[in-house]
C-alpha positions as CSV (number, residue, x, y, z in Angstrom):
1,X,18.9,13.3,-58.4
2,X,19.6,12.8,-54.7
3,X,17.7,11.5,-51.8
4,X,16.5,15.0,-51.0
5,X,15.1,15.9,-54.3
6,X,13.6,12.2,-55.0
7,X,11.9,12.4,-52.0
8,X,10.4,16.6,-53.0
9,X,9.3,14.8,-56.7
10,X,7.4,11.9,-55.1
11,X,5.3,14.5,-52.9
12,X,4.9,16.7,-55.4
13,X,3.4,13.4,-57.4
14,X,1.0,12.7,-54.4
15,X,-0.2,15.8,-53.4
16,X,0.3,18.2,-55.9
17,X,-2.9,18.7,-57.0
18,X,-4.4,18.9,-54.0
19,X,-2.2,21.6,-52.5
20,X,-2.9,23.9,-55.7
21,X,-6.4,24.1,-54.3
22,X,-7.3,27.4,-51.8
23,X,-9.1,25.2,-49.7
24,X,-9.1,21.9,-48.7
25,X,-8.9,19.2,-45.4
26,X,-5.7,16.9,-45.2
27,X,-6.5,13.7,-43.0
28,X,-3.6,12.6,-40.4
29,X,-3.3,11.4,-37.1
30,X,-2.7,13.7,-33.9
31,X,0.6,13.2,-32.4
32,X,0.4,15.4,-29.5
33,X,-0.2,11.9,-27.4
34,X,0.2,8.2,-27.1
35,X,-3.8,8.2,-28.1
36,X,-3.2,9.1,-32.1
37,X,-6.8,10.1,-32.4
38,X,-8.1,10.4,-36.1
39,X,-7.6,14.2,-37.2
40,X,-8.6,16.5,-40.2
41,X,-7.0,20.0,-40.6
42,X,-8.5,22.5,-42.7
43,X,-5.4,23.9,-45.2
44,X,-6.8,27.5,-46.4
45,X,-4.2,29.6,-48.9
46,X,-1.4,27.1,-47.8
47,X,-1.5,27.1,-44.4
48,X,-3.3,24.8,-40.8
49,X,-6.4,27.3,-39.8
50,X,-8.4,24.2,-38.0
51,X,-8.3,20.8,-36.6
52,X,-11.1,18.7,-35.7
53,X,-11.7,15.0,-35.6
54,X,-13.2,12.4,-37.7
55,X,-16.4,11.3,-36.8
56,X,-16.1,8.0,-38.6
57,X,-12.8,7.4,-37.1
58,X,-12.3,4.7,-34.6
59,X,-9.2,5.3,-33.5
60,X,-8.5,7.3,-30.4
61,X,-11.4,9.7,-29.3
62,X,-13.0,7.7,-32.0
63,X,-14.8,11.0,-33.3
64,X,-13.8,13.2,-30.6
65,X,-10.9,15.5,-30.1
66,X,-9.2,16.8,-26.6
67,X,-8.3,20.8,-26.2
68,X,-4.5,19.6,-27.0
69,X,-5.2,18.4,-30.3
70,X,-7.5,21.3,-31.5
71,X,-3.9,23.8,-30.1
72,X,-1.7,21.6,-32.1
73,X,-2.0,24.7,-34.6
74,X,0.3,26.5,-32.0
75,X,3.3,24.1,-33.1
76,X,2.7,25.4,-36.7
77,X,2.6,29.2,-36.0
78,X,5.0,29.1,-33.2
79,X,8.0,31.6,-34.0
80,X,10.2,29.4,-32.6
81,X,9.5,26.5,-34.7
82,X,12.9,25.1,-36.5
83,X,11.9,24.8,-40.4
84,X,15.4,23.7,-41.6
85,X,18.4,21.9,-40.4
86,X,21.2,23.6,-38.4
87,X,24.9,23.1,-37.6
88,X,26.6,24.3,-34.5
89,X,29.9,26.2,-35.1
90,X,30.9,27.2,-31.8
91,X,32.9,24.0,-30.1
92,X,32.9,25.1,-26.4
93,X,29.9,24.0,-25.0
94,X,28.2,25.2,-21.5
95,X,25.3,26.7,-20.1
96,X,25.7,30.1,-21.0
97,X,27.7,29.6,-24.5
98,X,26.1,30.5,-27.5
99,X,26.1,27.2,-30.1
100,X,26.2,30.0,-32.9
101,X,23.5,27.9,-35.2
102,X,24.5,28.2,-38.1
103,X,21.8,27.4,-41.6
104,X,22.4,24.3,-44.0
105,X,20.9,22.6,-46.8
106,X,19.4,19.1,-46.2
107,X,21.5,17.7,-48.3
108,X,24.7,19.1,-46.7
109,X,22.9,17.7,-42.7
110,X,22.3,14.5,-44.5
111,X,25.8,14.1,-46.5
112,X,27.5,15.5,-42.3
113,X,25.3,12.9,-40.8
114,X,26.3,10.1,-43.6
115,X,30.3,10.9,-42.7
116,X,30.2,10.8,-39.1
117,X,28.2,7.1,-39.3
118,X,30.6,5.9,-41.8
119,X,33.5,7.3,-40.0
120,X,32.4,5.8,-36.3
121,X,31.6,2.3,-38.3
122,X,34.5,2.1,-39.5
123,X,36.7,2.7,-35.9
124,X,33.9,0.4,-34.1
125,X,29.9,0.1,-35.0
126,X,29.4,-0.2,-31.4
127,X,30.9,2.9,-30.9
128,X,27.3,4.7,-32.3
129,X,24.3,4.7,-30.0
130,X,20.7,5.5,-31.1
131,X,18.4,7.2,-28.3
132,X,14.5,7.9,-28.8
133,X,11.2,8.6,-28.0
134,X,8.9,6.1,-29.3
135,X,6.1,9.3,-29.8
136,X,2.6,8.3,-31.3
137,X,3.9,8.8,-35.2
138,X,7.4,9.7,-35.8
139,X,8.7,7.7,-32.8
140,X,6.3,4.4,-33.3
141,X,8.0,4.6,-37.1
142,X,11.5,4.8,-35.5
143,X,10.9,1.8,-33.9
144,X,10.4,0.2,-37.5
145,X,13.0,1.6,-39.2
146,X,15.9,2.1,-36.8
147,X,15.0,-1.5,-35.2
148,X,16.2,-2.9,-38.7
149,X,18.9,-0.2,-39.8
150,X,21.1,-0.3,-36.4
151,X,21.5,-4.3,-36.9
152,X,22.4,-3.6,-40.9
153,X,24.9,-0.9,-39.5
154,X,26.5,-3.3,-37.0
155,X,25.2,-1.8,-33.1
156,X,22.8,-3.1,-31.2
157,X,23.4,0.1,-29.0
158,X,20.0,1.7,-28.6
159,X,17.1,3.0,-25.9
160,X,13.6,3.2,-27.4
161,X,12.6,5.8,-24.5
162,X,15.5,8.0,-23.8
163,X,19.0,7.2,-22.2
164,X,17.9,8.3,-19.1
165,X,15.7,6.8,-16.0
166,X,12.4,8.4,-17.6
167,X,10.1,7.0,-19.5
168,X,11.2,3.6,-21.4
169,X,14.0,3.5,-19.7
170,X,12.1,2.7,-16.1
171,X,8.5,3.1,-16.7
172,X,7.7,0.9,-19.2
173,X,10.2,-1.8,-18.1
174,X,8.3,-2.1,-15.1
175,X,5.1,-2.4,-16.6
176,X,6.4,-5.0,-19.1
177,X,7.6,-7.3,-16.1
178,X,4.3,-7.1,-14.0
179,X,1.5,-6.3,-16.5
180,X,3.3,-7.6,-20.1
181,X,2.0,-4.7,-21.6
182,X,3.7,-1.0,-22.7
183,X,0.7,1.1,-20.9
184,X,-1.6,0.5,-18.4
185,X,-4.9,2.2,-18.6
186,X,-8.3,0.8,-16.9
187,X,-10.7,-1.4,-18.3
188,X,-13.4,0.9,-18.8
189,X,-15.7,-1.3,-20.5
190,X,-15.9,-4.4,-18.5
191,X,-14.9,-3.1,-15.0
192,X,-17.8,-1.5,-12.4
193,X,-15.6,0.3,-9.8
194,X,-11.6,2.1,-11.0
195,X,-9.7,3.0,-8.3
196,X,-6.8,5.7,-8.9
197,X,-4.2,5.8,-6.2
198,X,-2.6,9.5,-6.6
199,X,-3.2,9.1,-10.4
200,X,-5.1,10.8,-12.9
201,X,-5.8,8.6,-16.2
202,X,-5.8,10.2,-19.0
203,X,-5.4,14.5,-18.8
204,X,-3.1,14.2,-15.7
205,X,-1.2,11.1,-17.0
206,X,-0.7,12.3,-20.9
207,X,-1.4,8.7,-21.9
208,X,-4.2,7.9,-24.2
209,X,-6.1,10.9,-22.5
210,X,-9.2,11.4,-25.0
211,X,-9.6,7.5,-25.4
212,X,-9.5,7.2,-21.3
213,X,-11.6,10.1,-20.7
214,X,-14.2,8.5,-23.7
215,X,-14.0,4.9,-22.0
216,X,-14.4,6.8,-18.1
217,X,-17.6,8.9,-19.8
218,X,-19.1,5.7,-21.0
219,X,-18.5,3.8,-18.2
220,X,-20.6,5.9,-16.2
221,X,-23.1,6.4,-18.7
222,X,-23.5,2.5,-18.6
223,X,-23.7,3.0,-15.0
224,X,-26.8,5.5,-15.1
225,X,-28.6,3.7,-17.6
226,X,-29.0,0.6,-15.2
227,X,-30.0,3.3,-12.6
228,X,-32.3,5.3,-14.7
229,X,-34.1,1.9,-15.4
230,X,-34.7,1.2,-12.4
231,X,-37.7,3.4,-12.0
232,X,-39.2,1.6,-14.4
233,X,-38.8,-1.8,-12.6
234,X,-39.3,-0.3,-9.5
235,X,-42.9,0.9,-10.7
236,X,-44.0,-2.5,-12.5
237,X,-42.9,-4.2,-8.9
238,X,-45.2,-1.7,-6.8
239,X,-47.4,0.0,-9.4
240,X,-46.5,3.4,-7.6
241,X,-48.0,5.4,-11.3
242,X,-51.6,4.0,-10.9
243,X,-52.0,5.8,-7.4
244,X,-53.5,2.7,-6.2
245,X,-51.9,3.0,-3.3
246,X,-53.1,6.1,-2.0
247,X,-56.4,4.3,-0.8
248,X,-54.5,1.8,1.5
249,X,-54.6,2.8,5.0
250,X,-50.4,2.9,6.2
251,X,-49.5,3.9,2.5
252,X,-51.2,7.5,1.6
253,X,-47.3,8.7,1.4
254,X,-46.4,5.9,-1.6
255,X,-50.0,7.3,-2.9
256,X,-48.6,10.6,-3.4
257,X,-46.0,9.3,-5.6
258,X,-48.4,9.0,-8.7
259,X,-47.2,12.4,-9.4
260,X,-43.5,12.1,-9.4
261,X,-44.3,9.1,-11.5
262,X,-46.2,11.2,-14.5
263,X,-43.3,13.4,-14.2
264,X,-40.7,10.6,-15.1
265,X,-42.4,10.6,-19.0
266,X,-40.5,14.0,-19.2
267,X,-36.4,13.1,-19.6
268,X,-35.2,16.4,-18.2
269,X,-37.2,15.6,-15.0
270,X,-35.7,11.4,-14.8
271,X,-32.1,12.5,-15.7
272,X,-32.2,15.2,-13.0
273,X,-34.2,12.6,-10.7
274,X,-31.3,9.9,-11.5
275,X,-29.0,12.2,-10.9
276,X,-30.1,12.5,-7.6
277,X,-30.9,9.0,-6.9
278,X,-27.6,8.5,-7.6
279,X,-26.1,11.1,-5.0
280,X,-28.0,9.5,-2.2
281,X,-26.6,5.7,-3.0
282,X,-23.8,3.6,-1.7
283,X,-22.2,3.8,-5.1
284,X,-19.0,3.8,-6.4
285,X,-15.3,2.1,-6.0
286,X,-14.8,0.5,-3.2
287,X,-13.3,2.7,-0.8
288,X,-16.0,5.5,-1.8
289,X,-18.6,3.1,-1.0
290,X,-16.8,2.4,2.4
291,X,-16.4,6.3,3.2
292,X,-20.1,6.4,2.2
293,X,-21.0,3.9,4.7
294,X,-19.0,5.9,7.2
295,X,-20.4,8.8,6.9
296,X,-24.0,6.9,7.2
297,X,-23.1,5.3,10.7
298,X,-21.7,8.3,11.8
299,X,-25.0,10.8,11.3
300,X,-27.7,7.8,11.7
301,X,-25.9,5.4,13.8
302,X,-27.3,2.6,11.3
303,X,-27.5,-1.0,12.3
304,X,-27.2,-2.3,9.1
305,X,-27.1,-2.6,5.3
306,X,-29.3,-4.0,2.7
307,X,-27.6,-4.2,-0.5
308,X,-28.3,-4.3,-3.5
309,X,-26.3,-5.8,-7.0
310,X,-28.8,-5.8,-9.9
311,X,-31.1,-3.7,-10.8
312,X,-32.6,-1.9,-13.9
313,X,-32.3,-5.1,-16.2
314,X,-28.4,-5.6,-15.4
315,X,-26.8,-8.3,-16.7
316,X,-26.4,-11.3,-14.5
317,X,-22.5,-11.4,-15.0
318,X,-21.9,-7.8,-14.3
319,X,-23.8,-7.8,-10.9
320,X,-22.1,-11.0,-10.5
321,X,-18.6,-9.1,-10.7
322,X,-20.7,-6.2,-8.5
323,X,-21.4,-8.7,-5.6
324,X,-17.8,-10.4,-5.4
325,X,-16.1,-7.0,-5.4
326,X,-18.0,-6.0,-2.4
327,X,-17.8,-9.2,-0.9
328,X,-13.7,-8.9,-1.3
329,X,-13.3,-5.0,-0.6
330,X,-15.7,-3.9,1.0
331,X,-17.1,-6.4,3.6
332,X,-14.0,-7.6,5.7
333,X,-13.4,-3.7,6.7
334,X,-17.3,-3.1,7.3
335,X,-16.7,-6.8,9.5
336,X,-13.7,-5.9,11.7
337,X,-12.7,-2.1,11.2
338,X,-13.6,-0.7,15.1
339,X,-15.1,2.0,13.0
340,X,-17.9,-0.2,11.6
341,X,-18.1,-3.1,14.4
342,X,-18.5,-3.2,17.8
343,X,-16.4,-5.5,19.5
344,X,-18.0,-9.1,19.9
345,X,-18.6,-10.5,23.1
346,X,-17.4,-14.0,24.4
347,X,-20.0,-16.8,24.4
348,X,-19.9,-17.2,28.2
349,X,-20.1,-12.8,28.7
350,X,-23.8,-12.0,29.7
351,X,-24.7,-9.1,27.5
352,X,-25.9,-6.1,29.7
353,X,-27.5,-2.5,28.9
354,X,-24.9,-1.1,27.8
355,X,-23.0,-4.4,25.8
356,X,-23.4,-4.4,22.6
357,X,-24.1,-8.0,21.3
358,X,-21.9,-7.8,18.1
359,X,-20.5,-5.8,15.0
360,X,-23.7,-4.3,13.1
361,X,-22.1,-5.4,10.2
362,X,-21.1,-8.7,11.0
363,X,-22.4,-11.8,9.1
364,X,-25.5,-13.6,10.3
């Protein structure tokens, strides 16, 4: 019994059973990225009909599954799809030459392959050179194996990424030598602001995509829920709900509030109220809270800022890290950028009319 037919026995062992029935799920891992999110695929009469994730998964998506996965059918119906090995009979090669494919057994691609390694090993193992993708499932395995074999055989002449200046070859060396890591994708959970400079994490970048778009959704959910709670601090701090206020001469408008309060038991009406809170905020990384600012001098001409880093029960580390980023990004352009501050006078200049006395936003 050869290779080929051990390895046909040892599934039919392991699965066998299972593939007799007419309907069943097989649990695997999507390949279709570097994310390998959790996957189940219905198997109805022998063949893929549906792919969906695993809710108690915790890999990936954890759960979830992108558009890409659920069409990662299309690879099984494709007409195109090679479903045995071929060997090319037509030597010339070019760009309009037809390879003339020709059908073979496994055993007679593996027993081809097995010649041409033992042939190059004998003239000089370094003659052989191993070239790969390290994908999400066969690639990562590569790695494994091929990492171990090609020492064994006698080469150490591979590239886990391709021969050529894509990928592993560039890429990731670069982000080995400055980040020590093989991707880089933001820290969703402990950062407040991610700034993207001409990138797209996740869907644009291919990397990871459900995980980053799962981390990025949470992120801002985490992000509304300190917002969201903070009509309720707001309300213990001036007791807007009890309308007490509509009897004190100066604050009839606060007094009026009492309704919009009673509305905020209903959670359609506070998430569409957040919402909108929300829109109206210096919020965000720091160069959207700088074009926010902007955009607030240029239609009101404001003369300054109150800010604000904690609210709605945050955590005193994370409006910590909320106060030093804008201290670091944010306030040194509001400071000297002509488009913020005026220019400050000398001590000796006598302000007139029409001098301003100093940058709105400089520091007291």
């Amino acid at each position: 019994m050869n290779i080929v037919e051990k390895d046909r026995e040892r599934y039919r062992k392991i699965f066998g059973e299972r593939d007799k029935q007419k309907d069943y799920w097989v649990y695997s891992i999507c390949s279709l990225c570097y994310g390998e999110c959790s996957i189940r695929v219905r198997v109805l009469d022998g063949k893929p009909v549906a792919i969906e994730g695993v809710p108690e998964s915790d890999r990936g998506a954890q759960g979830r599954i992108c558009a890409k996965g659920v069409t990662g059918l299309m690879d099984f119906y494709n007409p195109n799809r090679i479903l045995y090995p071929v060997r090319r009979t037509n030597p010339k090669k070019g760009l309009r030459e037809d390879p003339k494919w020709e059908r073979i057994t496994w055993e007679e691609a593996l027993d081809t392959i097995t010649e041409k390694l033992v042939a190059a090993r004998k003239k000089d193992p370094r003659s052989t050179f191993f070239a790969m993708t390290p994908g999400p499932t066969g690639g990562m395995r590569s790695n494994v194996t091929f990492t171990r074999f090609f020492p064994a055989y006698g080469t150490m002449s591979h590239a886990s990424g391709g021969p050529s200046v894509m990928c592993g070859a560039s890429a990731h060396h670069i982000g080995a030598l400055h980040y020590a890591a093989w991707d880089i994708v933001p820290d969703y959970r402990y950062c407040n602001y991610v700034l993207r400079c001409g990138g797209n994490e996740g869907w644009g970048g291919g990397r990871n995509s459900s995980a980053s778009v799962r981390l990025a959704a949470e992120a801002r959910e985490r992000g509304l829920k300190y917002l969201s709670r903070k009509w309720d601090s707001i309300d213990r701090h001036y007791h807007f709900s009890d309308g007490h206020l509509a009897g004190v001469k100066g604050y009839e408008f606060y007094g009026k509030m009492t309704k919009t309060y009673a509305k905020m038991k209903d959670e359609g009406f506070r998430q569409k109220a957040t919402d909108f809170y929300v829109s109206i905020q210096i919020v965000g990384t720091p160069d959207e809270c700088l074009q926010q600012v902007r955009e607030l001098h240029r239609l009101t001409g404001v003369d300054h800022l109150i800010t604000e880093f904690a609210f709605g029960g945050m955590p005193h580390e994370e409006s910590e890290v909320n106060m030093r980023l804008f201290a670091d990004r944010v306030m040194p352009v509001l400071q000297r950028d002509p488009a913020f501050a005026s220019a400050r006078p000398s001590p000796d200049a006598r302000p007139t009319s029409d001098t301003p006395t100093g940058g709105v936003f400089a520091p007291a």
